[in-house]
C-alpha positions as CSV (number, residue, x, y, z in Angstrom):
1,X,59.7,-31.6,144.8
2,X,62.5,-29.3,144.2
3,X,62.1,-26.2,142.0
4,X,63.3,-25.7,138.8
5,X,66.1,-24.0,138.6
6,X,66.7,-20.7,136.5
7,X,69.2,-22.9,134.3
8,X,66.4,-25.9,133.7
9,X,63.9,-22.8,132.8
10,X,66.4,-21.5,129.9
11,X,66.6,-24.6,128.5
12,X,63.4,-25.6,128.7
13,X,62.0,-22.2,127.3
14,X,65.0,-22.3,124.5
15,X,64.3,-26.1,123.2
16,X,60.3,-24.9,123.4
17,X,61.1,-22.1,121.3
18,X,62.9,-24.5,118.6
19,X,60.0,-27.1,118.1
20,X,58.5,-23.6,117.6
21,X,60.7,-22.6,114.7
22,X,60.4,-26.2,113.2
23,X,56.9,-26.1,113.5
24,X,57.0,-22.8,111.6
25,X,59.5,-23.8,109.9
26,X,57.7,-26.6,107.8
27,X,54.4,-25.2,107.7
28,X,56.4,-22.5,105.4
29,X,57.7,-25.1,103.4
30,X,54.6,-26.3,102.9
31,X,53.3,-23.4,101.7
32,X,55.8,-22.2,99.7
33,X,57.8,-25.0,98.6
34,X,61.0,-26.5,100.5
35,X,63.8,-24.6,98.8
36,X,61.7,-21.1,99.3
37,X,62.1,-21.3,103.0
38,X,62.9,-17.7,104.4
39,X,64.5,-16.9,107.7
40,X,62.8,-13.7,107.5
41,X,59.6,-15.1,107.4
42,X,60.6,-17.4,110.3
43,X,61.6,-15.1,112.6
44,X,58.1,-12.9,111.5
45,X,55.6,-15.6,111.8
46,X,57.7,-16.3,115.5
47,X,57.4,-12.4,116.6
48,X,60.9,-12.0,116.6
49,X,63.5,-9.9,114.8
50,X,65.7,-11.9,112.0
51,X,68.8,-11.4,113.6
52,X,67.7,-13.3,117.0
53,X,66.5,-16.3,114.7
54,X,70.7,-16.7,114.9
55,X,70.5,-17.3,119.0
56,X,68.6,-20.6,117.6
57,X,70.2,-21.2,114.4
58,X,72.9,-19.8,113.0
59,X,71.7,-20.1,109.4
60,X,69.5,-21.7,107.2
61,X,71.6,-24.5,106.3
62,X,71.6,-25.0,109.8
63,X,67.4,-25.0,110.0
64,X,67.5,-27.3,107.8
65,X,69.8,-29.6,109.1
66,X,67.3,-29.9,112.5
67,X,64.4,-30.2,110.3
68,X,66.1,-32.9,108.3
69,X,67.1,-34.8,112.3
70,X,63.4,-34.2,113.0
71,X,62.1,-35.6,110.4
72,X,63.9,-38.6,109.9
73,X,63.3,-39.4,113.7
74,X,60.1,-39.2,113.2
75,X,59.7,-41.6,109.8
76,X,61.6,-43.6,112.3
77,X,59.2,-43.8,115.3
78,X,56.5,-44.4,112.6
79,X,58.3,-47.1,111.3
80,X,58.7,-49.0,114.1
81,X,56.0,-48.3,116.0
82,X,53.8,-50.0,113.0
83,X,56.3,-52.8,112.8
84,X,56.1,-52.9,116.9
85,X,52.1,-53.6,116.7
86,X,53.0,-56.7,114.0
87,X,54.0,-60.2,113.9
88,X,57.7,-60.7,113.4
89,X,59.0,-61.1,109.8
90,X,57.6,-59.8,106.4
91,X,54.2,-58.5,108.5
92,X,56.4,-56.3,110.6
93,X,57.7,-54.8,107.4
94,X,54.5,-54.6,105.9
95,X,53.4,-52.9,108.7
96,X,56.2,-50.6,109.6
97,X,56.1,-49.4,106.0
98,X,52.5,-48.4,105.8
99,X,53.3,-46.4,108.9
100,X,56.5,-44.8,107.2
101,X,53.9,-44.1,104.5
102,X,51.0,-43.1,106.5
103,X,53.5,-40.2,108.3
104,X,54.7,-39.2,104.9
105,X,51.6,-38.5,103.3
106,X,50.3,-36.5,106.7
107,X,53.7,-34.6,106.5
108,X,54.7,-34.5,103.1
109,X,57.5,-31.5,103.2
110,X,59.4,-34.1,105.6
111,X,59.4,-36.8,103.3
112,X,60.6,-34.0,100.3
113,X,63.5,-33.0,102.7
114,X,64.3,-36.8,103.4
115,X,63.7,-38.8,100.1
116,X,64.2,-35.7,97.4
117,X,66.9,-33.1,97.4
118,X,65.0,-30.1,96.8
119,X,67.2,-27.6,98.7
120,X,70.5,-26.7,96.7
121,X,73.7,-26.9,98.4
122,X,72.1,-28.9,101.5
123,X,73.7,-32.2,102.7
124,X,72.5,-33.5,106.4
125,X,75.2,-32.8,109.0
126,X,76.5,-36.4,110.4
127,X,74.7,-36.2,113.7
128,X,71.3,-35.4,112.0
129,X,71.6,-38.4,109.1
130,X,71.8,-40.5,112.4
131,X,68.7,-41.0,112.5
132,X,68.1,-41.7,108.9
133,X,71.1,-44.6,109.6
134,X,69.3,-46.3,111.9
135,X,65.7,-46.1,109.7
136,X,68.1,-48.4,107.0
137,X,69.7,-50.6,109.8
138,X,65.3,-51.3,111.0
139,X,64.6,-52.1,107.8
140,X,67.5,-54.4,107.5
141,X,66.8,-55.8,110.9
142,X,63.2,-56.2,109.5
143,X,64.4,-58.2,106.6
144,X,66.8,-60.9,108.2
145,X,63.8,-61.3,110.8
146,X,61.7,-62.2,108.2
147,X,64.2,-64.9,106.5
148,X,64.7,-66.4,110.2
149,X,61.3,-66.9,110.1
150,X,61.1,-68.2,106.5
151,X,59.2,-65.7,105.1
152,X,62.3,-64.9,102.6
153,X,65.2,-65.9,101.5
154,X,68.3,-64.8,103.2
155,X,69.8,-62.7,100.6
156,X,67.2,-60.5,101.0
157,X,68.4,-59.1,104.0
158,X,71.6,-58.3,101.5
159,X,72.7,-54.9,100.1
160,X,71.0,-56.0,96.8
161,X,67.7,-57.0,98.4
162,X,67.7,-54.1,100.9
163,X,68.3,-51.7,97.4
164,X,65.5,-53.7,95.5
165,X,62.9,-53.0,98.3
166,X,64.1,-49.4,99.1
167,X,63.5,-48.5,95.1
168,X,59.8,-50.2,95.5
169,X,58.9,-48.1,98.3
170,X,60.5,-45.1,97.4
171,X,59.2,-45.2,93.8
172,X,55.6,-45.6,95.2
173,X,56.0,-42.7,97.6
174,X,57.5,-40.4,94.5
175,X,55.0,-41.1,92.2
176,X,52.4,-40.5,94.7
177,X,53.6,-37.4,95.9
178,X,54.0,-35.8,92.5
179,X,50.9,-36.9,91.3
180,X,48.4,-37.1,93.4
181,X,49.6,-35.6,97.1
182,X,46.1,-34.8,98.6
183,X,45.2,-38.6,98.5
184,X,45.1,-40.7,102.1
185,X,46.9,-44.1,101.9
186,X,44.1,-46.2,101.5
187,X,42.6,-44.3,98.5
188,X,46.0,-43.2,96.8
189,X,46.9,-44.5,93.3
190,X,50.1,-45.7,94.6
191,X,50.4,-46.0,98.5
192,X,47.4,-48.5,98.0
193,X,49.8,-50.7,96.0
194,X,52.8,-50.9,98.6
195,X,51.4,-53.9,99.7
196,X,51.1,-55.6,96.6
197,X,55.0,-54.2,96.1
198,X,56.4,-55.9,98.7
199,X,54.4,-59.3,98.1
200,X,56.5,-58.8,94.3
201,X,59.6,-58.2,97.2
202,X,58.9,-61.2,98.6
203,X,58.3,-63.7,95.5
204,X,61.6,-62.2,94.2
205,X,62.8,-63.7,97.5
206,X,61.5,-66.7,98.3
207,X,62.5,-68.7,100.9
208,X,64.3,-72.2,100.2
209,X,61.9,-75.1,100.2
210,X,62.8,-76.7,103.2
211,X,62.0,-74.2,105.2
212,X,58.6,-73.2,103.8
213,X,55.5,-74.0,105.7
């Protein structure tokens, strides 16, 4: 096996040092609030002087611009690896949207920073909404797999029908965030209901006659 190079170790040590500084990073936010996040107290809880926080990122904008990339990839991964685990079609959706939820409520300063916009003056950087792209073009993969299969009705898979279902899951993930944010899926007032929101989805969409079962 060759030895690492002096190079490799850098890079290794530098991107271990910035899932450090996320990591920090959001348990901050969680503590204080999204918007309060202080380099300061960054670059104390990391050991480190402010100023070398800048060798990392150059500002906070910048931190949160990664935490934003993080975070969507990670609603992402969630996503599909619930929708992975289920049959094709509207279960898939089902599923990869309990997962979305699932992550958000174990991580709720990410879905704040991705769903909300709680820090003034922030707007993701192109490369870090990337991500967040390909979250919408899953979902909307999800839903033409599901009117292939019969489940809905093609228009679903539209730019109205993708709207209709992101406002139901997003409105249930809002309202239980704000009101009751120490609750587990299963138990919460209105993660509990996603299900029953995307059965109201589906009979908004139903498929044509022909091709139900």
């Amino acid at each position: 096996m060759t030895a690492m190079t002096v190079p490799d170790r850098r890079r290794r040590r530098r991107e271990e040092t910035i899932q450090e500084i996320l990591a920090i990073a959001a348990e901050l936010m969680a503590a204080d609030g999204v918007a309060a996040l202080s380099l300061s107290d960054v670059a104390r809880r990391l050991g480190i002087q402010p100023p070398s926080l800048f060798k990392y990122f150059p500002s906070k904008l910048a931190l949160y611009d990664a935490l934003f990339a993080e975070a969507a990839q990670r609603v992402l991964a969630a996503f599909r690896s619930a929708a992975g685990d289920a049959e094709p079609g509207l279960p898939a959706l089902r599923a990869g949207f309990e997962g979305m939820a699932r992550f958000v409520l174990a991580n709720q300063v990410f879905g704040q920073l991705l769903f909300w916009r709680p820090v003034p003056g922030f707007t993701p950087t192109a490369e870090a909404f990337r991500p967040a792209q390909d979250f919408v073009a899953a979902v909307r993969a999800g839903l033409r797999a599901a009117a292939d299969r019969g489940h809905l009705h093609s228009d679903a898979a539209g730019d109205e029908g993708h709207a209709l279902l992101s406002v139901l899951v997003a409105g249930a993930m809002t309202q239980q965030l704000a009101n009751e944010p120490g609750a587990d899926f299963d138990t919460g007032r209105f993660t509990r209901l996603l299900p029953q929101l995307i059965d109201m989805f589906a009979a908004a969409y139903p498929p044509p006659k022909e091709r139900r079962s």
